[in-house]
MARVO-457412 format. One record per residue (C-alpha): residue number from 1; x, y, z. Coordinates in steps of 0.05 Angstrom, whole numbers, plus 32768, in hexadecimal, padded with zeros to 4 digits. Layout:
# residues N
<seq: NUM	px: X	py: Y	pz: Z>
...
This chain:
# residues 127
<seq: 1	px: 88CE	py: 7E62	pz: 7E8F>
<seq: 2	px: 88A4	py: 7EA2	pz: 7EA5>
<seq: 3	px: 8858	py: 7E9D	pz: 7E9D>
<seq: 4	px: 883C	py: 7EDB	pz: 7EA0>
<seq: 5	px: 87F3	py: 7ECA	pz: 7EB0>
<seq: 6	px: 87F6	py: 7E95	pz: 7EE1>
<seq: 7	px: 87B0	py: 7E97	pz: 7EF8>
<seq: 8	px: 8790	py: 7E8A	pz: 7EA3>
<seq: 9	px: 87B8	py: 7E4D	pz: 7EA6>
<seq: 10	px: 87A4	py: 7E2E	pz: 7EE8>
<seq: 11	px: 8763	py: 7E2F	pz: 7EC3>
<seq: 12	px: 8775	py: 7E19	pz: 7E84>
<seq: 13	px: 8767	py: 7DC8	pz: 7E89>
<seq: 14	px: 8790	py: 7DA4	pz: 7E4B>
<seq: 15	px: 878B	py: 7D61	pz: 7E3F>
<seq: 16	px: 87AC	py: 7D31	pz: 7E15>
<seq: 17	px: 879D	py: 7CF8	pz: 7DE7>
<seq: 18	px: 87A7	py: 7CDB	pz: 7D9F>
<seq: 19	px: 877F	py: 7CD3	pz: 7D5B>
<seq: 20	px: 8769	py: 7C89	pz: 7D62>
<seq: 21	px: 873F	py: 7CA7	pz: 7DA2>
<seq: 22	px: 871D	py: 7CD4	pz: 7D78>
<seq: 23	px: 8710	py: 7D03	pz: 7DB2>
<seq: 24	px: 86DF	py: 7D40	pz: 7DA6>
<seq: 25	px: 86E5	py: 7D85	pz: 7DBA>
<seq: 26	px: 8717	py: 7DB8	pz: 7DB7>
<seq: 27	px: 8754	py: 7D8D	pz: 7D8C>
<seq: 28	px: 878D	py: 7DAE	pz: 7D7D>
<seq: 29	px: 87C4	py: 7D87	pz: 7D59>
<seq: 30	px: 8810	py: 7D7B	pz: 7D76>
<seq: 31	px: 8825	py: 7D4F	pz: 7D40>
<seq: 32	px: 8846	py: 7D4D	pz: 7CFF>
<seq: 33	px: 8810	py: 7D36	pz: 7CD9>
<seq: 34	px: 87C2	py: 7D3D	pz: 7CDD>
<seq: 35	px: 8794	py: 7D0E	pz: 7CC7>
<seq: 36	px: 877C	py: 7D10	pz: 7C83>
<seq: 37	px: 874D	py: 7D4D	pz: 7C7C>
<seq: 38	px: 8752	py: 7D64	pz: 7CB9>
<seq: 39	px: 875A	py: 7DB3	pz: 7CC3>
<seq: 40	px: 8753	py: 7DC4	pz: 7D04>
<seq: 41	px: 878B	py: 7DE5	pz: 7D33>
<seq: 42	px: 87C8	py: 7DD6	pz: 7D34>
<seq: 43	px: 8804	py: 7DF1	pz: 7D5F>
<seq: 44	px: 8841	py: 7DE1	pz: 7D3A>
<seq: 45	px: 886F	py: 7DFC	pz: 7D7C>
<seq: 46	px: 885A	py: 7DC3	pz: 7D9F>
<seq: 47	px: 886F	py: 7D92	pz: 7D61>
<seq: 48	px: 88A6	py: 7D65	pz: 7D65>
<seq: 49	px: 88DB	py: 7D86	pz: 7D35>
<seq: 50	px: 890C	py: 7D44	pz: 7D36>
<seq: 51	px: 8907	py: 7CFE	pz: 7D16>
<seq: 52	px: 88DA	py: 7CDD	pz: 7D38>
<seq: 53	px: 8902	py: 7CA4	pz: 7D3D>
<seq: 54	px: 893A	py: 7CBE	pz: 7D5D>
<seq: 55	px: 894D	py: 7C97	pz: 7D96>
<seq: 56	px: 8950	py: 7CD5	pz: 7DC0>
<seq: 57	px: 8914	py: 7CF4	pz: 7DAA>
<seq: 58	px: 88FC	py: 7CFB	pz: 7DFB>
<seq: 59	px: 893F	py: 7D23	pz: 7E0D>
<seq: 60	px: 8938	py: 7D55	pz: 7DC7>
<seq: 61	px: 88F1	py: 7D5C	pz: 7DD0>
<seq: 62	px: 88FE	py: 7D7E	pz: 7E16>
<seq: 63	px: 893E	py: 7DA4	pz: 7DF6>
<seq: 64	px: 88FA	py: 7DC0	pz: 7DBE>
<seq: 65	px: 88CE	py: 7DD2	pz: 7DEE>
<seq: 66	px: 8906	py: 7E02	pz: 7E19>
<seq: 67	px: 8911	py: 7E23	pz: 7DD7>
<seq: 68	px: 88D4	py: 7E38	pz: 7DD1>
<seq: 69	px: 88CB	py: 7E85	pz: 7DE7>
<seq: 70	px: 88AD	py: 7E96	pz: 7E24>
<seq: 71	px: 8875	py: 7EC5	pz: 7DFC>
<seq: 72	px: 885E	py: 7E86	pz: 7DE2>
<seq: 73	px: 884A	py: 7E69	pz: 7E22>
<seq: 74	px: 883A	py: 7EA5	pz: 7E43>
<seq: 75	px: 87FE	py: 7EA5	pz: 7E0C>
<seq: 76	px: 87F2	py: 7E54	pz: 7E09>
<seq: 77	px: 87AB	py: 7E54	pz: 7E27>
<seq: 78	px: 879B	py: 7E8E	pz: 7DF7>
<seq: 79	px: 87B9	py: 7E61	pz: 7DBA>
<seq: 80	px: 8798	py: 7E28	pz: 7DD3>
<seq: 81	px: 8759	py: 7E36	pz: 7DDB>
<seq: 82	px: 8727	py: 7E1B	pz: 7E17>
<seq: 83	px: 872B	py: 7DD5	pz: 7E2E>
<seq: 84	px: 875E	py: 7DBF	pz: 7DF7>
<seq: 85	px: 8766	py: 7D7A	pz: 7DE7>
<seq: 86	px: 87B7	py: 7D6D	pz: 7DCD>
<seq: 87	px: 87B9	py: 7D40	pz: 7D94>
<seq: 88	px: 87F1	py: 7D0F	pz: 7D73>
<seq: 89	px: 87F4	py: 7CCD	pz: 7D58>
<seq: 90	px: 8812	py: 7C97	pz: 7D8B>
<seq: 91	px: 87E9	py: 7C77	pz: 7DB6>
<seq: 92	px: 880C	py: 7C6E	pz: 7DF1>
<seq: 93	px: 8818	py: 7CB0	pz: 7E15>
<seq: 94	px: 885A	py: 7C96	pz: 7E31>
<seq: 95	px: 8873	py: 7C89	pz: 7DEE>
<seq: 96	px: 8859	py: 7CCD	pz: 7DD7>
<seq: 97	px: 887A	py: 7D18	pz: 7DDD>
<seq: 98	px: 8839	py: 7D2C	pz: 7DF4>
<seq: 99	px: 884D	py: 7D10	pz: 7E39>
<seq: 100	px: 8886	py: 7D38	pz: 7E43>
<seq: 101	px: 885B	py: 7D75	pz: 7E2D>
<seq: 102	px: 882A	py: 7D5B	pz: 7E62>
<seq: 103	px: 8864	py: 7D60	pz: 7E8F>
<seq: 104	px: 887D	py: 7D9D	pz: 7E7E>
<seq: 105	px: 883A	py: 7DC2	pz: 7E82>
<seq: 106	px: 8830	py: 7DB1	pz: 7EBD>
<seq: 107	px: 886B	py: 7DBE	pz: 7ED5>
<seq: 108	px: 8856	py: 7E08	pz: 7EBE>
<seq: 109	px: 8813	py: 7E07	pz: 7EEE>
<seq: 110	px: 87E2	py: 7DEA	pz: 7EB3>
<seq: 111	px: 87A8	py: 7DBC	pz: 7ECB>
<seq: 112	px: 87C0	py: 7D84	pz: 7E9C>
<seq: 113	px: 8794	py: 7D49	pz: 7E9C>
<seq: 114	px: 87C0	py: 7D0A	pz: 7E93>
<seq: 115	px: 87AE	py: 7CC9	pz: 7E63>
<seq: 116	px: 87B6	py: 7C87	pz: 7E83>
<seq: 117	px: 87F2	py: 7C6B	pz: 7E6D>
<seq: 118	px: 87DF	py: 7C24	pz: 7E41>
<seq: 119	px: 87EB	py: 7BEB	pz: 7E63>
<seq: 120	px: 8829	py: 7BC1	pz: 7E56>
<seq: 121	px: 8803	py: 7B86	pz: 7E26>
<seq: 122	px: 87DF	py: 7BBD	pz: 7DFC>
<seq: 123	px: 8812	py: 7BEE	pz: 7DEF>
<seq: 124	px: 8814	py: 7BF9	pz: 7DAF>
<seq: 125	px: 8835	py: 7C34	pz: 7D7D>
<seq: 126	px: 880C	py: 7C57	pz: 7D47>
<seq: 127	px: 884A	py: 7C69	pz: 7D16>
């Protein structure tokens, strides 16, 4: 994976949350589907392209996101826009493929700010 601007995304912070937190700000949407009449951004790259169900949806996520050119993440922060907030529906992060984008982005140099994983007695999914 070659980034070509290193220093723009050092500064690009991205954080990470769902639709039941109704966070403000910059949302762009990671998800298959948007809440009703909602028309914001979306980044359909970053959507997961398998049955969600699929037992190894962590594993095929990953296998998504290393298809995915290296001009497209060379111009992220640009797509992005400032301070974006990633958006899906599942509650729990570690249940979520936003996670493993977490992950991966920052294993790119992004300043990704990480949601608290739920604890074990309110976990709870949103599909």
């Amino acid at each position: 994976m070659v980034i070509s601007n290193e220093e723009s995304v050092a500064k690009v912070s991205i954080k990470t949350s769902y639709w039941g937190a109704k966070p403000r700000g910059n949302v762009v949407a990671i998800c298959q589907t948007v809440p009703r009449g909602w028309d914001g951004k979306r980044v359909r790259e970053l959507t997961p392209t398998y049955d969600l169900r699929d037992p190894n949806w962590r594993e095929l996520y990953a296998q998504q996101l290393e298809r995915i050119p290296d001009i497209f993440w060379a111009n992220l922060a640009k797509i992005l826009g400032p301070d974006p907030i990633l958006m899906c529906w599942e509650k729990d992060p570690n249940e979520c493929h936003r996670q493993i984008l977490a992950e991966f982005l920052a294993e790119m140099g992004f300043n990704v700010v990480r949601e608290e994983p739920l604890e074990a007695s309110t976990q709870a999914s949103s599909f």
